[in-house]
Backbone bond lengths (Angstrom), bond angles and torsions (degrees), N, CA, C in turn:
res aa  C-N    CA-C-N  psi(-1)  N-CA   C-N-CA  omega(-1)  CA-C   N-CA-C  phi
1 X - - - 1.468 - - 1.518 109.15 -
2 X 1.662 121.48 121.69 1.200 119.47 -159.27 2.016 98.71 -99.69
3 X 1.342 98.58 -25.41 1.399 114.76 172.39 1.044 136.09 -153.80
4 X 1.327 139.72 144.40 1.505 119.80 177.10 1.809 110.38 -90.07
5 X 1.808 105.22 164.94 1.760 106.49 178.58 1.799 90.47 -73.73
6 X 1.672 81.67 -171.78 1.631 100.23 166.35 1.632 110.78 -74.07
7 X 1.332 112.19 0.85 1.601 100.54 -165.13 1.528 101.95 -81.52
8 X 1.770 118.65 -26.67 1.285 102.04 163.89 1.857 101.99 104.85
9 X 1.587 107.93 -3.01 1.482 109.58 177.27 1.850 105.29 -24.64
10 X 1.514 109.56 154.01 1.267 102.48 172.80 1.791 107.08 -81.02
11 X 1.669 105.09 -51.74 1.386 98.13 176.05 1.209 117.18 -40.29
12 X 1.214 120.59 -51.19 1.700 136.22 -155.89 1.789 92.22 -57.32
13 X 1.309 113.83 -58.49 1.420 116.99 174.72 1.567 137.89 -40.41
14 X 1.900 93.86 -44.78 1.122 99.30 174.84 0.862 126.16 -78.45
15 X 1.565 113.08 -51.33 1.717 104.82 164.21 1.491 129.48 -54.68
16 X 1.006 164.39 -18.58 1.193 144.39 62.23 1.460 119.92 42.99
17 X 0.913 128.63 -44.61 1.576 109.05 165.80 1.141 102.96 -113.81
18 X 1.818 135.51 -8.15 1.288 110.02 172.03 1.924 108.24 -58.88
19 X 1.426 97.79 -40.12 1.662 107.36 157.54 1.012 121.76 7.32
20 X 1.529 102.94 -100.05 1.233 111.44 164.80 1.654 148.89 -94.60
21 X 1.347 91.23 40.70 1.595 98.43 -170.38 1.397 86.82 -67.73
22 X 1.601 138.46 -68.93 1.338 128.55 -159.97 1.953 107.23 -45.79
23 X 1.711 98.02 110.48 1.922 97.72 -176.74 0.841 113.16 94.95
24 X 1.676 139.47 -1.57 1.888 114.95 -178.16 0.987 106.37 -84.28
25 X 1.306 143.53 -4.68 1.403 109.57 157.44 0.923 115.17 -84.66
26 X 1.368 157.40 -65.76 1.772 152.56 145.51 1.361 86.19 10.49
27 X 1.312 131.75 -82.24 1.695 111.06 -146.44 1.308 113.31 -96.37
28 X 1.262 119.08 0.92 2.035 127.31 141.33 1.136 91.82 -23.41
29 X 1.721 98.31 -68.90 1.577 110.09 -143.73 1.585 118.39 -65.21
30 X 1.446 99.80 -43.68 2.065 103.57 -172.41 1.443 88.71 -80.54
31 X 1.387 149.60 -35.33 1.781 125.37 165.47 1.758 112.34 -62.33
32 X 0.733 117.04 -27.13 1.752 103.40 -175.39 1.604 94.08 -86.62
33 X 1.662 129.87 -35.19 1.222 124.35 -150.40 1.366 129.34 73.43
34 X 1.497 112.29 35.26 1.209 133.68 -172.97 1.886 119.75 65.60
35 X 1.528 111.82 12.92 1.013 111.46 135.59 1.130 156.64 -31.11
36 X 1.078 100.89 -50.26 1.817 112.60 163.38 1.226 123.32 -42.84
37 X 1.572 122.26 -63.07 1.494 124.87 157.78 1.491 128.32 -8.46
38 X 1.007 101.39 -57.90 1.692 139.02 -145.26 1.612 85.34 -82.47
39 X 1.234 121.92 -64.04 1.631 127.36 177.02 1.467 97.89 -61.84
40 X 0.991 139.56 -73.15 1.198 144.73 173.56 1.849 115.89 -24.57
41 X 0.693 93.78 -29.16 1.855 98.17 -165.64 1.663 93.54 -120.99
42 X 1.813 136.09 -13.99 1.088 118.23 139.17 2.029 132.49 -62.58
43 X 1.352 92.66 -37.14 1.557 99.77 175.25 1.564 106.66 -70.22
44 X 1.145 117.22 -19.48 1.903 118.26 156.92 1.112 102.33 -43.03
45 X 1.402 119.14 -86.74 1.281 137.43 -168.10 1.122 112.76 -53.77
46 X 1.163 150.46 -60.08 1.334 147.49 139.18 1.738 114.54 17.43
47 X 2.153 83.38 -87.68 1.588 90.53 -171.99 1.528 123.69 -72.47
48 X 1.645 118.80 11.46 0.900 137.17 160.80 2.216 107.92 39.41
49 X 1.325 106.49 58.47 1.376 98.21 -150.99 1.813 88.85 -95.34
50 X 1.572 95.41 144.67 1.372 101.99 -142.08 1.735 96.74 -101.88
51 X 1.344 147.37 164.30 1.707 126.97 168.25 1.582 106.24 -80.53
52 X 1.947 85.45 140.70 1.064 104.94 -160.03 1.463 154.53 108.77
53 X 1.779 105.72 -20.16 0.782 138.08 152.79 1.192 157.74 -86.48
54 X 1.240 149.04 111.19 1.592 164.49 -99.76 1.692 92.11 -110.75
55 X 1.628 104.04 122.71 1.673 101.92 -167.94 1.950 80.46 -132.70
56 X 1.264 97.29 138.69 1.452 110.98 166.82 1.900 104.54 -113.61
57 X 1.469 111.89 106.15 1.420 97.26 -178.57 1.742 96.85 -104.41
58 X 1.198 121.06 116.47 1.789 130.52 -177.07 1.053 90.02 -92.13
59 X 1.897 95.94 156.83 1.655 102.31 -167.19 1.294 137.07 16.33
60 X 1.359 98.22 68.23 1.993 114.65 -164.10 1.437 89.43 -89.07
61 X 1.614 138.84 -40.24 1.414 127.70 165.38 1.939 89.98 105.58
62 X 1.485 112.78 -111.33 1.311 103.36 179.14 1.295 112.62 -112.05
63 X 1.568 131.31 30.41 1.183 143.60 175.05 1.632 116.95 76.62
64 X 1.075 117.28 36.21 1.659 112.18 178.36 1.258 108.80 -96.48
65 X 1.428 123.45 1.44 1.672 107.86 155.75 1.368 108.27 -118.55
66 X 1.160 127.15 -4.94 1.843 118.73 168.31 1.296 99.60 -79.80
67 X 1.119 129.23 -23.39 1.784 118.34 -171.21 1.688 94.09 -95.25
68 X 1.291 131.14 1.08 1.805 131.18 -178.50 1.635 85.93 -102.94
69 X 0.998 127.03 -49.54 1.664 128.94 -172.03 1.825 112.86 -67.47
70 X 1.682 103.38 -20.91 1.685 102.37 -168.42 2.000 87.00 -99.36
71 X 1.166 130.61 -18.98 1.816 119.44 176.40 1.315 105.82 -68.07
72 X 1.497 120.82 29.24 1.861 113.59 159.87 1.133 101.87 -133.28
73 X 1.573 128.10 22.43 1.540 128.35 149.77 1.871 87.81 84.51
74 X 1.331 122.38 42.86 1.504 113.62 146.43 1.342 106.03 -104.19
75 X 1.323 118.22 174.06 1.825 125.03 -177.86 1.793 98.71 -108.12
76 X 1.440 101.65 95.85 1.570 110.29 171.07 1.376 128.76 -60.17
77 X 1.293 155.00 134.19 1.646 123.30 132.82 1.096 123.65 -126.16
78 X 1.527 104.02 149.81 1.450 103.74 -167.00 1.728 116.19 -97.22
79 X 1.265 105.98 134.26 1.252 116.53 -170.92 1.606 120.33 -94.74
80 X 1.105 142.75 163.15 1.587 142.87 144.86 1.050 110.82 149.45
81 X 1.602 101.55 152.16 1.839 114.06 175.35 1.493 150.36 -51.87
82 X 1.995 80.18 -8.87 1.840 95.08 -168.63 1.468 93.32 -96.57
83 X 1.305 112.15 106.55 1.666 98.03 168.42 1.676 128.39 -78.41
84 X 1.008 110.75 7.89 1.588 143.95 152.46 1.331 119.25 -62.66
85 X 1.464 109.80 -49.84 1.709 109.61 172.05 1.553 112.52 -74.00
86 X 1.861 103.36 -24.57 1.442 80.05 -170.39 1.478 97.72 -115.43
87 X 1.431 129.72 35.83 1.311 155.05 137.67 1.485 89.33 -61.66
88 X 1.313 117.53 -108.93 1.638 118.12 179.89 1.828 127.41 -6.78
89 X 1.536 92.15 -30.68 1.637 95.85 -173.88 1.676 111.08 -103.16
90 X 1.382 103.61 40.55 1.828 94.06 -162.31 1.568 82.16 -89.60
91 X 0.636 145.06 -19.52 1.962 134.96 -169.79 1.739 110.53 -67.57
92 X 1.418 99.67 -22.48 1.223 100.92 164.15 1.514 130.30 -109.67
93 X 1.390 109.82 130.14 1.331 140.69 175.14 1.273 119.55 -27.35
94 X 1.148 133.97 22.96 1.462 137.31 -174.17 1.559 107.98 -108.54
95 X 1.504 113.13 160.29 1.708 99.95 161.80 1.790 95.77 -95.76
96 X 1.273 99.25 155.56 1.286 133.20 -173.98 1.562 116.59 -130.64
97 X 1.580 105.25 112.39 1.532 127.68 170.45 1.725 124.40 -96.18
98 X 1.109 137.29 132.92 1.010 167.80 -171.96 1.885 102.57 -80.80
99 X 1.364 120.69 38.77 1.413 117.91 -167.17 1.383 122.11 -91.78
100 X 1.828 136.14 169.09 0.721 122.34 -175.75 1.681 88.57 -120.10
101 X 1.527 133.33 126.14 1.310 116.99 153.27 2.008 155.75 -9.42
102 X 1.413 67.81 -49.39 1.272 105.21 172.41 1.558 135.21 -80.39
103 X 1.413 96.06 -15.62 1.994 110.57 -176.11 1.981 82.93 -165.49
104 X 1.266 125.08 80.79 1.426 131.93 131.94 1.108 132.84 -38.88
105 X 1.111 105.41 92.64 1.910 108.44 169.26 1.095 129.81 -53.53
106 X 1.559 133.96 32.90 1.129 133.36 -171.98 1.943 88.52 -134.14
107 X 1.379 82.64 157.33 1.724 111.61 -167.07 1.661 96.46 -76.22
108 X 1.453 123.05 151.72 1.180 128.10 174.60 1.542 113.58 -53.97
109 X 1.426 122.89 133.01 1.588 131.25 156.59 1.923 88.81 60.69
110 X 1.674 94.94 68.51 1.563 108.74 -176.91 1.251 82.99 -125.10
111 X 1.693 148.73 18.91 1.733 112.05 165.30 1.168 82.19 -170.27
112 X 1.553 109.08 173.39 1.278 144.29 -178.39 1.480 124.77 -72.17
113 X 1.424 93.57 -41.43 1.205 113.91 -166.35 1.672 130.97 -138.37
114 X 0.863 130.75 149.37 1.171 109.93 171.81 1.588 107.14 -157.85
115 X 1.744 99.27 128.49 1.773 118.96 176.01 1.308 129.05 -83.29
116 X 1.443 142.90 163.91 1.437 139.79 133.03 1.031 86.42 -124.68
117 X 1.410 113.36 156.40 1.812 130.69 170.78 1.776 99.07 -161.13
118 X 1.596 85.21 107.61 1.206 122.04 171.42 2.041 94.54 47.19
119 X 1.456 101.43 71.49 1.847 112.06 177.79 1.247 122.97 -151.17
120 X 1.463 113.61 -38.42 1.377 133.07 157.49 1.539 130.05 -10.02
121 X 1.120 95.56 -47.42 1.576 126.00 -174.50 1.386 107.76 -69.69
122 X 1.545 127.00 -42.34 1.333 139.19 -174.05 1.370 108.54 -71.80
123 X 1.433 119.90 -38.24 1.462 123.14 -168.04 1.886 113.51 -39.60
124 X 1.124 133.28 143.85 1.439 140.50 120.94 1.439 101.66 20.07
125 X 1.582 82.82 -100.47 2.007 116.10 -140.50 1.745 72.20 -133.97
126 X 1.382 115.72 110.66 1.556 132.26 172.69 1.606 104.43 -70.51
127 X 1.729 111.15 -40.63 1.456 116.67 -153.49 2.143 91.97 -73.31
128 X 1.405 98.76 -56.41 1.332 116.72 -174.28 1.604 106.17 -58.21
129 X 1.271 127.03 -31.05 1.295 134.91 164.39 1.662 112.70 -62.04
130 X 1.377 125.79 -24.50 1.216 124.32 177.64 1.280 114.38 -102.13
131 X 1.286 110.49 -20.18 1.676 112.72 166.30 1.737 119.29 -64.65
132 X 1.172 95.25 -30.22 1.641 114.14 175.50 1.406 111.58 -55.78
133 X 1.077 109.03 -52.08 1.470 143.72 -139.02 2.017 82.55 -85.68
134 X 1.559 100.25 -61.97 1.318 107.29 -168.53 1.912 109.37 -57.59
135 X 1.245 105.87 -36.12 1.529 111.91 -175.77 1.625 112.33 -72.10
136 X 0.988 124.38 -26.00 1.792 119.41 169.81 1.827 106.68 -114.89
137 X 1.404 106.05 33.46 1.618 102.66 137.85 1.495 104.16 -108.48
138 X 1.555 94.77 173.90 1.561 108.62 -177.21 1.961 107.36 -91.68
139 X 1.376 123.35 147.81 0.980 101.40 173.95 1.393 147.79 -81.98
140 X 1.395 117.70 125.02 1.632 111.18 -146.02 1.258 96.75 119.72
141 X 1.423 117.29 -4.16 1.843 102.87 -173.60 1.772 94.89 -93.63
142 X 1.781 93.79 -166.22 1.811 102.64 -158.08 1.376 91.10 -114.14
143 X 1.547 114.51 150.00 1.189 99.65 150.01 1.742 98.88 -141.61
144 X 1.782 119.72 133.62 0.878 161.61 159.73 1.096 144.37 -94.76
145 X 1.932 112.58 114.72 1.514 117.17 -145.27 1.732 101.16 -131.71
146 X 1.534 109.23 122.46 1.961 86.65 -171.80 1.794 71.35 -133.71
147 X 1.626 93.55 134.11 1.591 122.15 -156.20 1.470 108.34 -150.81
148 X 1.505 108.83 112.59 1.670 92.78 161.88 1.868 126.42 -50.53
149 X 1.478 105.33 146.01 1.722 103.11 -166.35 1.527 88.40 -134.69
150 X 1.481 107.79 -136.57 1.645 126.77 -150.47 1.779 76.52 -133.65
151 X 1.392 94.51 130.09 1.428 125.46 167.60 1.397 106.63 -79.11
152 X 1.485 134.73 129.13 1.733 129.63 -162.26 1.055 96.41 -72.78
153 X 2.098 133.66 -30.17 1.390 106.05 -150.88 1.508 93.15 -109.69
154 X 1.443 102.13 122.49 1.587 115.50 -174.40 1.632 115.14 -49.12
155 X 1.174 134.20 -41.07 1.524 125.77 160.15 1.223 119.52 -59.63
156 X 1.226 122.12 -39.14 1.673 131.09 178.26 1.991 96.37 -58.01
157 X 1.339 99.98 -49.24 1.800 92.81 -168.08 1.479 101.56 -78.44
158 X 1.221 127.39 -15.40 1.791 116.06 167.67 1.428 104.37 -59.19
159 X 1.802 125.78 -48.46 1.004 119.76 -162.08 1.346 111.00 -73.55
160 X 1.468 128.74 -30.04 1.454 142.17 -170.04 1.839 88.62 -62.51
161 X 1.384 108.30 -64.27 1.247 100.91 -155.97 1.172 110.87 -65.42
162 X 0.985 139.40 -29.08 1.902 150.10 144.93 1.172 117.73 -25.67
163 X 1.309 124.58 -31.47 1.375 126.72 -144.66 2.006 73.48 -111.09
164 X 1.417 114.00 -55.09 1.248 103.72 -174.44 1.594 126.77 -67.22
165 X 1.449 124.84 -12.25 1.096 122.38 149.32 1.357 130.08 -81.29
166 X 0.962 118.04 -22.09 1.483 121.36 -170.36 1.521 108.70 -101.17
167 X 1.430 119.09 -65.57 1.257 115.69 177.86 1.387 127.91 -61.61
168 X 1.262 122.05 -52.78 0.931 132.18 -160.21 1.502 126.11 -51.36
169 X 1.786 98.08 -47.72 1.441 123.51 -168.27 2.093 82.82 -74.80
170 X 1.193 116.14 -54.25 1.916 110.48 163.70 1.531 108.07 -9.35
171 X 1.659 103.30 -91.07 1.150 115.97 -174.43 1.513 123.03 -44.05
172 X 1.443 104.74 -56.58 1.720 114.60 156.86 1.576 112.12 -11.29
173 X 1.453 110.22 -43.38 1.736 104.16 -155.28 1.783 93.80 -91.64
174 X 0.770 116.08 -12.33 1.874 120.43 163.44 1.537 121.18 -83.45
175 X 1.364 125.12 -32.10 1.506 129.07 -170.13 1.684 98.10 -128.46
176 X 0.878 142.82 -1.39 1.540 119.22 -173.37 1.527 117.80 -125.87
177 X 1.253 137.55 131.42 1.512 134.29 -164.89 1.595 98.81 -63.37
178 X 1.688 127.70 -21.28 1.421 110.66 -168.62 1.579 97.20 -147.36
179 X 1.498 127.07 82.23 1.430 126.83 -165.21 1.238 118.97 -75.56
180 X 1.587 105.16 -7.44 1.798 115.31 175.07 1.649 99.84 -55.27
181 X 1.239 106.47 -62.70 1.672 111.80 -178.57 1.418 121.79 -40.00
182 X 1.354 131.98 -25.38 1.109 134.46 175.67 1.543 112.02 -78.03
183 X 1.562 108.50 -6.40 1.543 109.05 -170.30 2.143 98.01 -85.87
184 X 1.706 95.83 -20.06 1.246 112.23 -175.75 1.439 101.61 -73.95
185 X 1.447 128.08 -51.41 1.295 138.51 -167.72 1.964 104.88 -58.31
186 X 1.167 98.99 -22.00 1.530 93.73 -162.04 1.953 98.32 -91.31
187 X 1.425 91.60 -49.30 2.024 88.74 169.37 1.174 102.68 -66.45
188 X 1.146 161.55 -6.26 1.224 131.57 -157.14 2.029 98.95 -112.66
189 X 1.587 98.82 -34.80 1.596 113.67 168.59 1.901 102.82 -44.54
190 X 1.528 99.94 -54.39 1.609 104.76 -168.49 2.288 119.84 -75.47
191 X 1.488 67.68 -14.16 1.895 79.77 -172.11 2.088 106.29 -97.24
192 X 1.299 90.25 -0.31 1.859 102.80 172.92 1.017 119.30 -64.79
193 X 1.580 124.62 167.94 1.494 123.24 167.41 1.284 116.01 -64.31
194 X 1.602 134.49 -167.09 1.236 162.08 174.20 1.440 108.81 -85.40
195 X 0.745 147.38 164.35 1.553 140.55 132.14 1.326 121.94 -18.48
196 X 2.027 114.59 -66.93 1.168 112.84 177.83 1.246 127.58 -84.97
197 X 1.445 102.71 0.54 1.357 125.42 170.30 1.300 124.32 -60.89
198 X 1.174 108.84 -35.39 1.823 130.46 -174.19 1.555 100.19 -89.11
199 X 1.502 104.72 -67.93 2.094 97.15 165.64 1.278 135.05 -53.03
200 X 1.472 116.16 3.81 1.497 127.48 167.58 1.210 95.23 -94.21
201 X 1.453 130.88 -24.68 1.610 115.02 -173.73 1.440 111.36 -95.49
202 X 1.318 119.82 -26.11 1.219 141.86 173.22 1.619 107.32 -53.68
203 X 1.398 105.36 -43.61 1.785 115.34 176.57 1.511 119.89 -66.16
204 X 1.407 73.04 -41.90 1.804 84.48 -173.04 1.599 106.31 -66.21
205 X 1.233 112.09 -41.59 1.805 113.67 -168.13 1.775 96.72 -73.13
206 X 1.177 116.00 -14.57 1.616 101.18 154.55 1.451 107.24 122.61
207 X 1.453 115.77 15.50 1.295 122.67 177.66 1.633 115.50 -104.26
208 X 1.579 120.84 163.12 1.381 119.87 -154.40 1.402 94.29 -138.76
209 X 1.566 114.01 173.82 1.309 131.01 -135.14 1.557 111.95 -9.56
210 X 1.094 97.73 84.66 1.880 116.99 166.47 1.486 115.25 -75.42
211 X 1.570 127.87 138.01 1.610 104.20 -161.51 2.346 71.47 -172.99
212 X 1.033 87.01 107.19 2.087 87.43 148.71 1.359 155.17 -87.74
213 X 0.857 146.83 -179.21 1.406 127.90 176.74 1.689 105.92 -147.27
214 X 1.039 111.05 129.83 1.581 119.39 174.47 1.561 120.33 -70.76
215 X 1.583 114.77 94.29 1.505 104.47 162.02 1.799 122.77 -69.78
216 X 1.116 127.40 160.95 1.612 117.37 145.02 1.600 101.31 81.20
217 X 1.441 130.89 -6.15 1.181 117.96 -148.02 1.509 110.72 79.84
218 X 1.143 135.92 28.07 1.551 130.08 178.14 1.524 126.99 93.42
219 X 1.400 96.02 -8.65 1.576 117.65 -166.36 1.890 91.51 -57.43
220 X 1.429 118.31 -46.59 1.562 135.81 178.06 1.366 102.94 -108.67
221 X 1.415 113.86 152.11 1.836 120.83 149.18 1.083 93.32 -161.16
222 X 1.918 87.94 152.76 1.297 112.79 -160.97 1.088 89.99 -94.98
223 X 2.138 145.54 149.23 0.935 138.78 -178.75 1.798 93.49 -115.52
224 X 1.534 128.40 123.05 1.738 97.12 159.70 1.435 101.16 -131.57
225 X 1.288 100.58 170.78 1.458 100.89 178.34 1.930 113.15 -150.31
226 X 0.759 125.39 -143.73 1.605 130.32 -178.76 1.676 103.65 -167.65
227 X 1.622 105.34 144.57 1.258 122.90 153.70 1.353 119.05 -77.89
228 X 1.427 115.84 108.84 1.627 117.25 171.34 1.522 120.51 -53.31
C-alpha cells in the first residue's frame, strides 16, 4: 500500500505508515523546516506530565514524543497500529503497544493522561476514537491533541495548502522511503476540521472544558480537554 484514500481504511492506514516508517522523522523534519520540534516540545509543555504519572501517547508512530513526555519521571506508552513505526522507534526507551484506536487494550480509568501528536487526523471515526480515549483515562485526567488545522489568515492558508500539495509530496521524492504517502498527508491536512471544528467533536465524544491554542498562525493547534 503506497497510500491510503480519504476514507481512512484502518489497513489502508497502516500499511501506509509501515511505508514510511524507514525516515519519518528526518522528513517531518526537512517538510516542516524543523517545525515539528517546536510543536512537539510545545505539547511537552502543555501536557506538563508530572513523575509518576500514567501517559497514554496514541499514534506516537516511533516514539519521539512519548520518550520527550517520559524525561519528567511520568511512565509513558507508546501506542499505534503501524508496527513498522514502532519497529522504527525501538532505540527508544519506552514500552511500546501494538493498538487499535478504536478498541484500546487498556482497562477503564488506566492513566492520567492521554496524547495524539500529529495522528488524530488518520483515525476511522475521530468522535468514537475520543470516546475510547475518554474511557481508559481516570476522571479528572487530560486529554491533549496537537494536529495540523486552518491557518486564520485566508491567503496565508491558500499558500500552506499549496505548498502541501505540491511541494511537499516534491521533496518527499528526495527524503522519504514512500513519497506517494505524502501526496496523502497533504489532502488529508486540507480535508480536516477547523479548530472549532475539532472542539465540537471533542465535546460531543464526552469530554469537558475543551479550549485550543493556535501554533504557527493555525498552521498547528493544540486541542485539550479533561474527563469530568
Amino acid at each position: 500500500m503506497s497510500r491510503a484514500s480519504l476514507d481512512k481504511k484502518p489497513r489502508e492506514v497502516a500499511e501506509m505508515f509501515d511505508g514510511v516508517a524507514r525516515g519519518y522523522d528526518r522528513t517531518n523534519s526537512v517538510l516542516t523546516l524543523g517545525y515539528d520540534r517546536r510543536w512537539r516540545e510545545m505539547t511537552r509543555r502543555v501536557l506538563d506530565a508530572q513523575p509518576g504519572e500514567r501517559i497514554l501517547d496514541l499514534a506516537a508512530g516511533t516514539g519521539v514524543s512519548t520518550a520527550a513526555f517520559a524525561r519528567g519521571g511520568a511512565w509513558c506508552v507508546a501506542a499505534d497500529f503501524s508496527v513498522g513505526m514502532l519497529s522504527s522507534g525501538a532505540s527508544r526507551d519506552v514500552p511500546k503497544v501494538a493498538a487499535d484506536a478504536m478498541r484500546l487494550p487498556f482497562a477503564d480509568d488506566s492513566f492520567d493522561a492521554v496524547t495524539v501528536v500529529f495522528g488524530i487526523r488518520n483515525f476511522f471515526d475521530t468522535e468514537a476514537a475520543l470516546r475510547e480515549m475518554r474511557r481508559v483515562v481516570k476522571p479528572g485526567g487530560r486529554l491533549l491533541v496537537c494536529e495540523f488545522s486552518q491557518p486564520r489568515f485566508k491567503p496565508f492558508r491558500k499558500v500552506f495548502y499549496w505548498g502541501m500539495k505540491r511541494v511537499a509530496p516534491t521533496i518527499a521524492k528526495v527524503v522519504s522511503s514512500n513519497p506517494e504517502a505524502y501526496r496523502y498527508l497533504g489532502e488529508s491536512i486540507k480535508d480536516w476540521h477547523s479548530q472549532r471544528g475539532l472542539a465540537e467533536i471533542v465535546a460531543k465524544a464526552g469530554w469537558g472544558e475543551v479550549e485550543w491554542m493556535n501554533l504557527t498562525f493555525g498552521v498547528v493547534a493544540l486541542h485539550r480537554a479533561r474527563k469530568s
